[in-house]
C-alpha positions as a LaTeX table, in Angstrom:
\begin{tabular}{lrrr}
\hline
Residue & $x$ (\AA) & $y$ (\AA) & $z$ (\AA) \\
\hline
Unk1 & 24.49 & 32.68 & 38.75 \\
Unk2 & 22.06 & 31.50 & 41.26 \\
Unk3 & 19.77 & 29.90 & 38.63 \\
Unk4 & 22.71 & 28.74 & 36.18 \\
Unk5 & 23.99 & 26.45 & 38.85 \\
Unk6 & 20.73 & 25.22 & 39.96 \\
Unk7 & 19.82 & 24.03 & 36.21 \\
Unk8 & 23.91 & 22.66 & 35.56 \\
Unk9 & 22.71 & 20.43 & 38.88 \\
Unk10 & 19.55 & 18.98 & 38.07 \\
Unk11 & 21.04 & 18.04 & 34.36 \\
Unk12 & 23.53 & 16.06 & 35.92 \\
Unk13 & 20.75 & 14.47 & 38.44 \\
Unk14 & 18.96 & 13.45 & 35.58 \\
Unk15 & 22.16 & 11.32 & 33.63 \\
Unk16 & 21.64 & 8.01 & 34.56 \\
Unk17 & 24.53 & 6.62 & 35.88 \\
Unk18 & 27.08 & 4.13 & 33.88 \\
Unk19 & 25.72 & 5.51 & 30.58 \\
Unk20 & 28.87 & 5.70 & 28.07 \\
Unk21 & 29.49 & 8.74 & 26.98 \\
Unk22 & 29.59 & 9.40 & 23.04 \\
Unk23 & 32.23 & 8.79 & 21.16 \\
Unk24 & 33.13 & 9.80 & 17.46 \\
Unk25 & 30.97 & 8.45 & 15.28 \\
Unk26 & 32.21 & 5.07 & 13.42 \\
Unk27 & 34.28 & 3.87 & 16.53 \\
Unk28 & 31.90 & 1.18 & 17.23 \\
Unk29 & 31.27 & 0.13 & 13.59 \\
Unk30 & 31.56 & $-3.60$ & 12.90 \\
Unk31 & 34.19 & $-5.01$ & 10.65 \\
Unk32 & 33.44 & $-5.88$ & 7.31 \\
Unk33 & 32.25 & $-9.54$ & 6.55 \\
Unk34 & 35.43 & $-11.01$ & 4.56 \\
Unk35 & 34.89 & $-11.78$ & 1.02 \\
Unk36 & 33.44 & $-15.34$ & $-0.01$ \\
Unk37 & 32.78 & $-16.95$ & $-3.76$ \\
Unk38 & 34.05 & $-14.94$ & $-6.92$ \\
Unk39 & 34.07 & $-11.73$ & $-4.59$ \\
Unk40 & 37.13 & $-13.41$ & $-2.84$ \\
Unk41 & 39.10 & $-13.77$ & $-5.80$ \\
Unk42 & 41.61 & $-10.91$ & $-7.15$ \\
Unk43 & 40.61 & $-9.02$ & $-9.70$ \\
Unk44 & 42.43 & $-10.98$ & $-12.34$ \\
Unk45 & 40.88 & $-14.19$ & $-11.27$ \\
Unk46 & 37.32 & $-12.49$ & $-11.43$ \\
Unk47 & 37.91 & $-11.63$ & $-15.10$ \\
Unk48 & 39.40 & $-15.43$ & $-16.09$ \\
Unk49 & 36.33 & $-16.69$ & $-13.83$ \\
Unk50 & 33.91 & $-14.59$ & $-15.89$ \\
Unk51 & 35.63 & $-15.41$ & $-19.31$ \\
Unk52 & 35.27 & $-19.49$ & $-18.17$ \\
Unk53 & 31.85 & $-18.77$ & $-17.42$ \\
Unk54 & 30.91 & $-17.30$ & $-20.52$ \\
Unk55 & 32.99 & $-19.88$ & $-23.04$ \\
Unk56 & 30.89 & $-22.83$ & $-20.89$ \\
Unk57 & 27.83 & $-20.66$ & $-21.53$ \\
Unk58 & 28.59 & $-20.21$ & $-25.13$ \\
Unk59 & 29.13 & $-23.90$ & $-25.07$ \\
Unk60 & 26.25 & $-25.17$ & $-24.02$ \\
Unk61 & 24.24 & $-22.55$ & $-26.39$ \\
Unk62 & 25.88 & $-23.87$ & $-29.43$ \\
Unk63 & 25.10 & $-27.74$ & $-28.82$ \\
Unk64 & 21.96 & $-27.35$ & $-27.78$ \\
Unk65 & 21.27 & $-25.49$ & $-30.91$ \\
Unk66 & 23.10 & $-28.08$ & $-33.54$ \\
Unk67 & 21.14 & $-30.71$ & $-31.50$ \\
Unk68 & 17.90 & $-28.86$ & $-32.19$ \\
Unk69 & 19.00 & $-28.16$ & $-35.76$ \\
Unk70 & 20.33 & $-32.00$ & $-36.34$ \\
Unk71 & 16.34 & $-33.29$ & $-35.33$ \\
Unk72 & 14.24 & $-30.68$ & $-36.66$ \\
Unk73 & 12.51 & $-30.71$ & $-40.08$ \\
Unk74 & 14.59 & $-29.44$ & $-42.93$ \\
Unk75 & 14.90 & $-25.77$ & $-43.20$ \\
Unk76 & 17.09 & $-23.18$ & $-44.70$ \\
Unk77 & 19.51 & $-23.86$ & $-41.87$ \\
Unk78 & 20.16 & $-27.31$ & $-42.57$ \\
Unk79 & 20.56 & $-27.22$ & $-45.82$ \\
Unk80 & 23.02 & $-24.26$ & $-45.83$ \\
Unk81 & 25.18 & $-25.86$ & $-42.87$ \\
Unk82 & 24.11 & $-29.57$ & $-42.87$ \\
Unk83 & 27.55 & $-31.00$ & $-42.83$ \\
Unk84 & 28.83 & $-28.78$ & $-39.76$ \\
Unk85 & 26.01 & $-29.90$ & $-38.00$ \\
Unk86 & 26.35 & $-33.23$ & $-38.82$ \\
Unk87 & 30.07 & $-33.22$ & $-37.86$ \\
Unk88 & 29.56 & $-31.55$ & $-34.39$ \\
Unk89 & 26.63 & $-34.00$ & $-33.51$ \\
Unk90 & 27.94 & $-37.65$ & $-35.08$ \\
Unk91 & 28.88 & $-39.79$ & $-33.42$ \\
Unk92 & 28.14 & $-39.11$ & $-29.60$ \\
Unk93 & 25.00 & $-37.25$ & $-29.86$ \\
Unk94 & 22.97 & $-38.73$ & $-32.30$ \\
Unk95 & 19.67 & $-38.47$ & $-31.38$ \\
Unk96 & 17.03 & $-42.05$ & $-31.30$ \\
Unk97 & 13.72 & $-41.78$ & $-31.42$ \\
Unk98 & 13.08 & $-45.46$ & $-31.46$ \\
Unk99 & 10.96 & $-45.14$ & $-28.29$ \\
Unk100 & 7.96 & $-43.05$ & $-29.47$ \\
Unk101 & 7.46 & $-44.77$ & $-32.56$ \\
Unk102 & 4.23 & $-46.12$ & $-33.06$ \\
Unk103 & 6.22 & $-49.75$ & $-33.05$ \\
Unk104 & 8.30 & $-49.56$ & $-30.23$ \\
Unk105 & 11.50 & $-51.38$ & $-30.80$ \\
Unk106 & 10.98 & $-54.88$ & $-28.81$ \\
Unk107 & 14.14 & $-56.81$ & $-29.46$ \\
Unk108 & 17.30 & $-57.10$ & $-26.94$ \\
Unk109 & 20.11 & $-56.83$ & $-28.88$ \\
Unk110 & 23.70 & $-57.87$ & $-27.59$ \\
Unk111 & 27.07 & $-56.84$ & $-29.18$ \\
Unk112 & 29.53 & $-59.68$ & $-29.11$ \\
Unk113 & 33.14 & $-59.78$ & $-29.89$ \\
Unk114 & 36.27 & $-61.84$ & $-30.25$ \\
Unk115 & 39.57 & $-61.38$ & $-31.10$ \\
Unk116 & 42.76 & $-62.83$ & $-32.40$ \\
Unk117 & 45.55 & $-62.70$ & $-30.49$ \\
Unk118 & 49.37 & $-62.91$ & $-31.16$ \\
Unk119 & 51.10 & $-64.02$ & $-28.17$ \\
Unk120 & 54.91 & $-62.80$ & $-26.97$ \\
Unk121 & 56.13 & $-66.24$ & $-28.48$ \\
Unk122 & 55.01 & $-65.49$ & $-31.91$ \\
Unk123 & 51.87 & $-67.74$ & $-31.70$ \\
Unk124 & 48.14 & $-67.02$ & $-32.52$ \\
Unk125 & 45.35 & $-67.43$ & $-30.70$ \\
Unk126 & 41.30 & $-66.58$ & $-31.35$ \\
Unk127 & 39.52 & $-66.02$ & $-28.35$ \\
Unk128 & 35.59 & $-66.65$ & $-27.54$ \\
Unk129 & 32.99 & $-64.11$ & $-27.42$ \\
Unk130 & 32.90 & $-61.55$ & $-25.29$ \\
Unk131 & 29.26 & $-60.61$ & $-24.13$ \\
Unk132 & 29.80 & $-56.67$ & $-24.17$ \\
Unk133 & 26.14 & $-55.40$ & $-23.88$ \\
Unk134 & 25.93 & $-58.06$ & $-20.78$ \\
Unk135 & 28.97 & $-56.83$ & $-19.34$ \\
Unk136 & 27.21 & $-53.25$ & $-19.65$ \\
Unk137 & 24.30 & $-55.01$ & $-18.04$ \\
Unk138 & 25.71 & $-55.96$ & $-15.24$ \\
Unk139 & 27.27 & $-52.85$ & $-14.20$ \\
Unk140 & 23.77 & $-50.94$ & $-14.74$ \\
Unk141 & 22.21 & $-53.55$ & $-12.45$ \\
Unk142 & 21.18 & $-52.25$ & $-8.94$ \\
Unk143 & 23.35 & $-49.15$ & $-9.67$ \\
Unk144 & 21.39 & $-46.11$ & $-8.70$ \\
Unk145 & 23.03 & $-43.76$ & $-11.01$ \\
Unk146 & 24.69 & $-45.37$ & $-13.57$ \\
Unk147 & 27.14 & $-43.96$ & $-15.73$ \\
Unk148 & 26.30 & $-42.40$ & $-19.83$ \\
Unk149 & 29.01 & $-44.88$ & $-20.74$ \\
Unk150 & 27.41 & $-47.89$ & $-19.22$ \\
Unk151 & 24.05 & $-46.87$ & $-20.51$ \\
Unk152 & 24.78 & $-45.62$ & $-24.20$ \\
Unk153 & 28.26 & $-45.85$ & $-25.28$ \\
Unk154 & 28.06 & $-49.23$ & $-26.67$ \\
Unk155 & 24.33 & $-49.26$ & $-28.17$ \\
Unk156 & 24.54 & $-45.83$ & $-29.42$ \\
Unk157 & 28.02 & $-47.40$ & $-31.69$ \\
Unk158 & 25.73 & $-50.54$ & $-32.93$ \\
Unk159 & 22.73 & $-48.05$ & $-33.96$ \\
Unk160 & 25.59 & $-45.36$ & $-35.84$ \\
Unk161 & 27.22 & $-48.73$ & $-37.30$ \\
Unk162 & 24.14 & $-50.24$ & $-38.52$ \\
Unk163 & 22.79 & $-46.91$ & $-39.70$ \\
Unk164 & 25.07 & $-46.11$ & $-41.65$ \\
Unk165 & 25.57 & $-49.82$ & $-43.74$ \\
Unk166 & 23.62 & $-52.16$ & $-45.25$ \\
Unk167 & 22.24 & $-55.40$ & $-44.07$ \\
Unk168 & 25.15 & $-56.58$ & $-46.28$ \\
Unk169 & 27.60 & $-54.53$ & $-43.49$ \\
Unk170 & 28.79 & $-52.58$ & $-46.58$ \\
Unk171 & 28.87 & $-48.66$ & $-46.15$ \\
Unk172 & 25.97 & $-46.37$ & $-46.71$ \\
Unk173 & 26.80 & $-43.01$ & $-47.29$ \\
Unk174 & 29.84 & $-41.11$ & $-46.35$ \\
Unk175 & 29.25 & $-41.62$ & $-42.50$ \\
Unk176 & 30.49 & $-45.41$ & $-42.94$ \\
Unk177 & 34.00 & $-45.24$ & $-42.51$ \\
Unk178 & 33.95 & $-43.16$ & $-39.27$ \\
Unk179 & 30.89 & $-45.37$ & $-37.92$ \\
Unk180 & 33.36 & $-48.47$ & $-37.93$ \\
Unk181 & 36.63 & $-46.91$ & $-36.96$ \\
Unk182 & 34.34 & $-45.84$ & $-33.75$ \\
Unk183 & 32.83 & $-49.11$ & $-32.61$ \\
Unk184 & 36.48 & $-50.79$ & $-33.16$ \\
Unk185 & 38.03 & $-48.63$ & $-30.61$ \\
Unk186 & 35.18 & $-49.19$ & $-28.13$ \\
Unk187 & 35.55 & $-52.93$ & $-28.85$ \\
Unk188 & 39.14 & $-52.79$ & $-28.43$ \\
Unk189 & 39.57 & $-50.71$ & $-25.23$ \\
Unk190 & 36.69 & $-53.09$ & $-23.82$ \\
Unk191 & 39.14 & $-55.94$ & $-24.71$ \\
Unk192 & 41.85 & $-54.42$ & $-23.34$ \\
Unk193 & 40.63 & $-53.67$ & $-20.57$ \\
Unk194 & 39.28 & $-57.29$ & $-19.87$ \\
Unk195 & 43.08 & $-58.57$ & $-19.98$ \\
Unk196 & 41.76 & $-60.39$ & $-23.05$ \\
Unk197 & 45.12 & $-60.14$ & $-24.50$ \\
Unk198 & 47.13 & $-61.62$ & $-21.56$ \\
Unk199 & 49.94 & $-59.84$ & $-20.07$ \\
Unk200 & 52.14 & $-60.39$ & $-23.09$ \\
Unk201 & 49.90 & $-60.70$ & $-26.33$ \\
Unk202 & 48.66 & $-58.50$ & $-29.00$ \\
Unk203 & 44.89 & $-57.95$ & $-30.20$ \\
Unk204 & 45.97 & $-58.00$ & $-34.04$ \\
Unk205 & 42.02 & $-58.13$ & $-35.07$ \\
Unk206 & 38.71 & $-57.95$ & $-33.79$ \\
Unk207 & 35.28 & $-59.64$ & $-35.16$ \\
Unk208 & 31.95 & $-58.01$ & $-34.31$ \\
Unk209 & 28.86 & $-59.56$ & $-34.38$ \\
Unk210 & 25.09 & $-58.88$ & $-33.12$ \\
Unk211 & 22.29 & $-61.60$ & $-30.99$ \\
Unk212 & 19.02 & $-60.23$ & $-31.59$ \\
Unk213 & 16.67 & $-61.53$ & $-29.52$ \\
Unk214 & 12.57 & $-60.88$ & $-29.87$ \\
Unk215 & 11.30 & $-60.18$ & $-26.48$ \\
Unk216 & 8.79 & $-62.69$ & $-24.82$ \\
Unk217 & 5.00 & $-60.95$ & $-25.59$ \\
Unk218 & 2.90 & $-60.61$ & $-22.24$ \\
Unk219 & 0.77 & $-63.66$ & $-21.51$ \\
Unk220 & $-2.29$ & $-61.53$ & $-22.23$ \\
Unk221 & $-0.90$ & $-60.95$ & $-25.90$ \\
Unk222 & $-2.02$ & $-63.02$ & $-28.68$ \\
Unk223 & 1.10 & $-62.24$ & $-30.42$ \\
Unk224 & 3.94 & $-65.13$ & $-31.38$ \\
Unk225 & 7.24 & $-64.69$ & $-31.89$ \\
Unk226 & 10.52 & $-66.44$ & $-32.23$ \\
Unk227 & 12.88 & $-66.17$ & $-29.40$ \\
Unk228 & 15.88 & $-67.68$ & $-31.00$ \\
Unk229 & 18.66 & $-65.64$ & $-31.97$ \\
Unk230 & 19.56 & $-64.15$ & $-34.74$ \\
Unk231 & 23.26 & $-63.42$ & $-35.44$ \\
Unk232 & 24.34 & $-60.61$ & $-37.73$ \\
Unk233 & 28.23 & $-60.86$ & $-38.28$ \\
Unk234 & 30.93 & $-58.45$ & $-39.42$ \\
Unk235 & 33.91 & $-59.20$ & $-40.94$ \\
Unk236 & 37.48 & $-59.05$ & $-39.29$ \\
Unk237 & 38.89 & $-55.82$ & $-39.08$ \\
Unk238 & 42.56 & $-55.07$ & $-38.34$ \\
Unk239 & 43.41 & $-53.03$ & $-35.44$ \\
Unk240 & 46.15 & $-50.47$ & $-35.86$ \\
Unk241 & 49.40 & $-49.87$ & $-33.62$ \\
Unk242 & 48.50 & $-48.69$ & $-30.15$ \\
Unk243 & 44.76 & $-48.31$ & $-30.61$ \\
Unk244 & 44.59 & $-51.22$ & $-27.48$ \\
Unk245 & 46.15 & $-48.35$ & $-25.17$ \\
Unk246 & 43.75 & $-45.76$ & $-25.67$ \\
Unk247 & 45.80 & $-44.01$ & $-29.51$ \\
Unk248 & 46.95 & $-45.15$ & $-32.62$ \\
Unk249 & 50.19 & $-44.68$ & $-33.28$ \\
\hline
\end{tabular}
């Protein structure tokens, strides 16, 4: 008994003092880090998250395919599905490779239009030109990142229209009739949105026409060229019901 106590004692000496005493395990566990991101959502928002993510994925696949397909050499491909490619890429993502040919294309060309007008009184009216390609030009100025609209809505409408018709402006192929019903409505939403129209009048038809101008060679060049413009006109074309607001109706 002697020896039993003597050992209980120096065992409890030897604790240090203040020490806490064990507990059950898990008692001093830290709570769980809350949820963030797609981890935070319920599981029936995690599955339409997922099924978003894969549609966009899909997506994105699919057009960068048909935009491979719609600029690479004919193959077996194109010529079994040419006109569903051809529908999914015309007309916003026709492809120009004017840049690397071995004649770069060294003209600025503007897109002009005017309008005539029928005013609440029952009177017509033709307006001027309307610079649109400097209008785009200004906005692109000194803007650091300007928009695709700004850049290529307008241009990549002249290239489709004159593309797809002659030098006569009479339609080439079966792409014609879409190529001008899509550079009207940019025309006309531009002159809408301009006020062109006034507060009360009505853009009844709309006249396109292009300034091609050859640009100035550098002084070091040889080369001469004419720097006056040349004017390429299209006839009037009538604009339906509502098309000014965005819709034809």
């Amino acid at each position: 008994m002697d020896a039993y106590d003597g050992g209980s004692d120096a065992s409890l000496a030897q604790r240090p003092t203040g020490e806490p005493q064990a507990g059950p395990p898990g008692d001093d566990a830290p709570p769980p880090e809350p949820r963030t991101g797609v981890a935070a959502l319920s599981p029936r928002y995690q599955i339409g998250a997922a099924l978003a993510l894969a549609v966009v994925a899909v997506t994105v696949c699919v057009h960068l395919g048909m935009v491979f397909l719609h600029v690479a050499p004919s193959n077996t491909v194109t010529k079994a599905h040419g006109t569903a490619i051809d529908d999914w890429v015309y007309p916003e993502f026709e492809q120009n490779w004017k840049l690397f040919a071995p004649n770069p294309l060294q003209q600025n060309i503007d897109v002009q239009v005017r309008a005539q007008i029928t005013d609440a009184d029952g009177g017509s009216r033709t307006t001027g030109w309307y610079d649109l390609s400097a209008q785009d030009g200004r906005e692109i100025d000194g803007n650091l990142l300007p928009s695709h609209t700004q850049q290529n809505e307008l241009r990549r409408a002249w290239d489709f229209f004159t593309g797809s018709h002659g030098s006569d402006n009479r339609r080439v192929g079966l792409r014609g009739a879409l190529s001008e019903t899509y550079l009207r409505r940019i025309v006309v939403l531009r002159l809408d949105r301009g006020g062109a129209a006034g507060g009360d009048g009505v853009i009844e038809r709309v006249q396109v026409r292009s300034s091609t101008t050859n640009v100035t060679p550098p002084k070091w060049s040889d080369e001469k060229v004419s720097t006056t413009p040349v004017y390429r006109v299209l006839p009037w074309w009538a604009v339906p019901d509502g098309e000014a607001e965005g819709g034809v109706r």
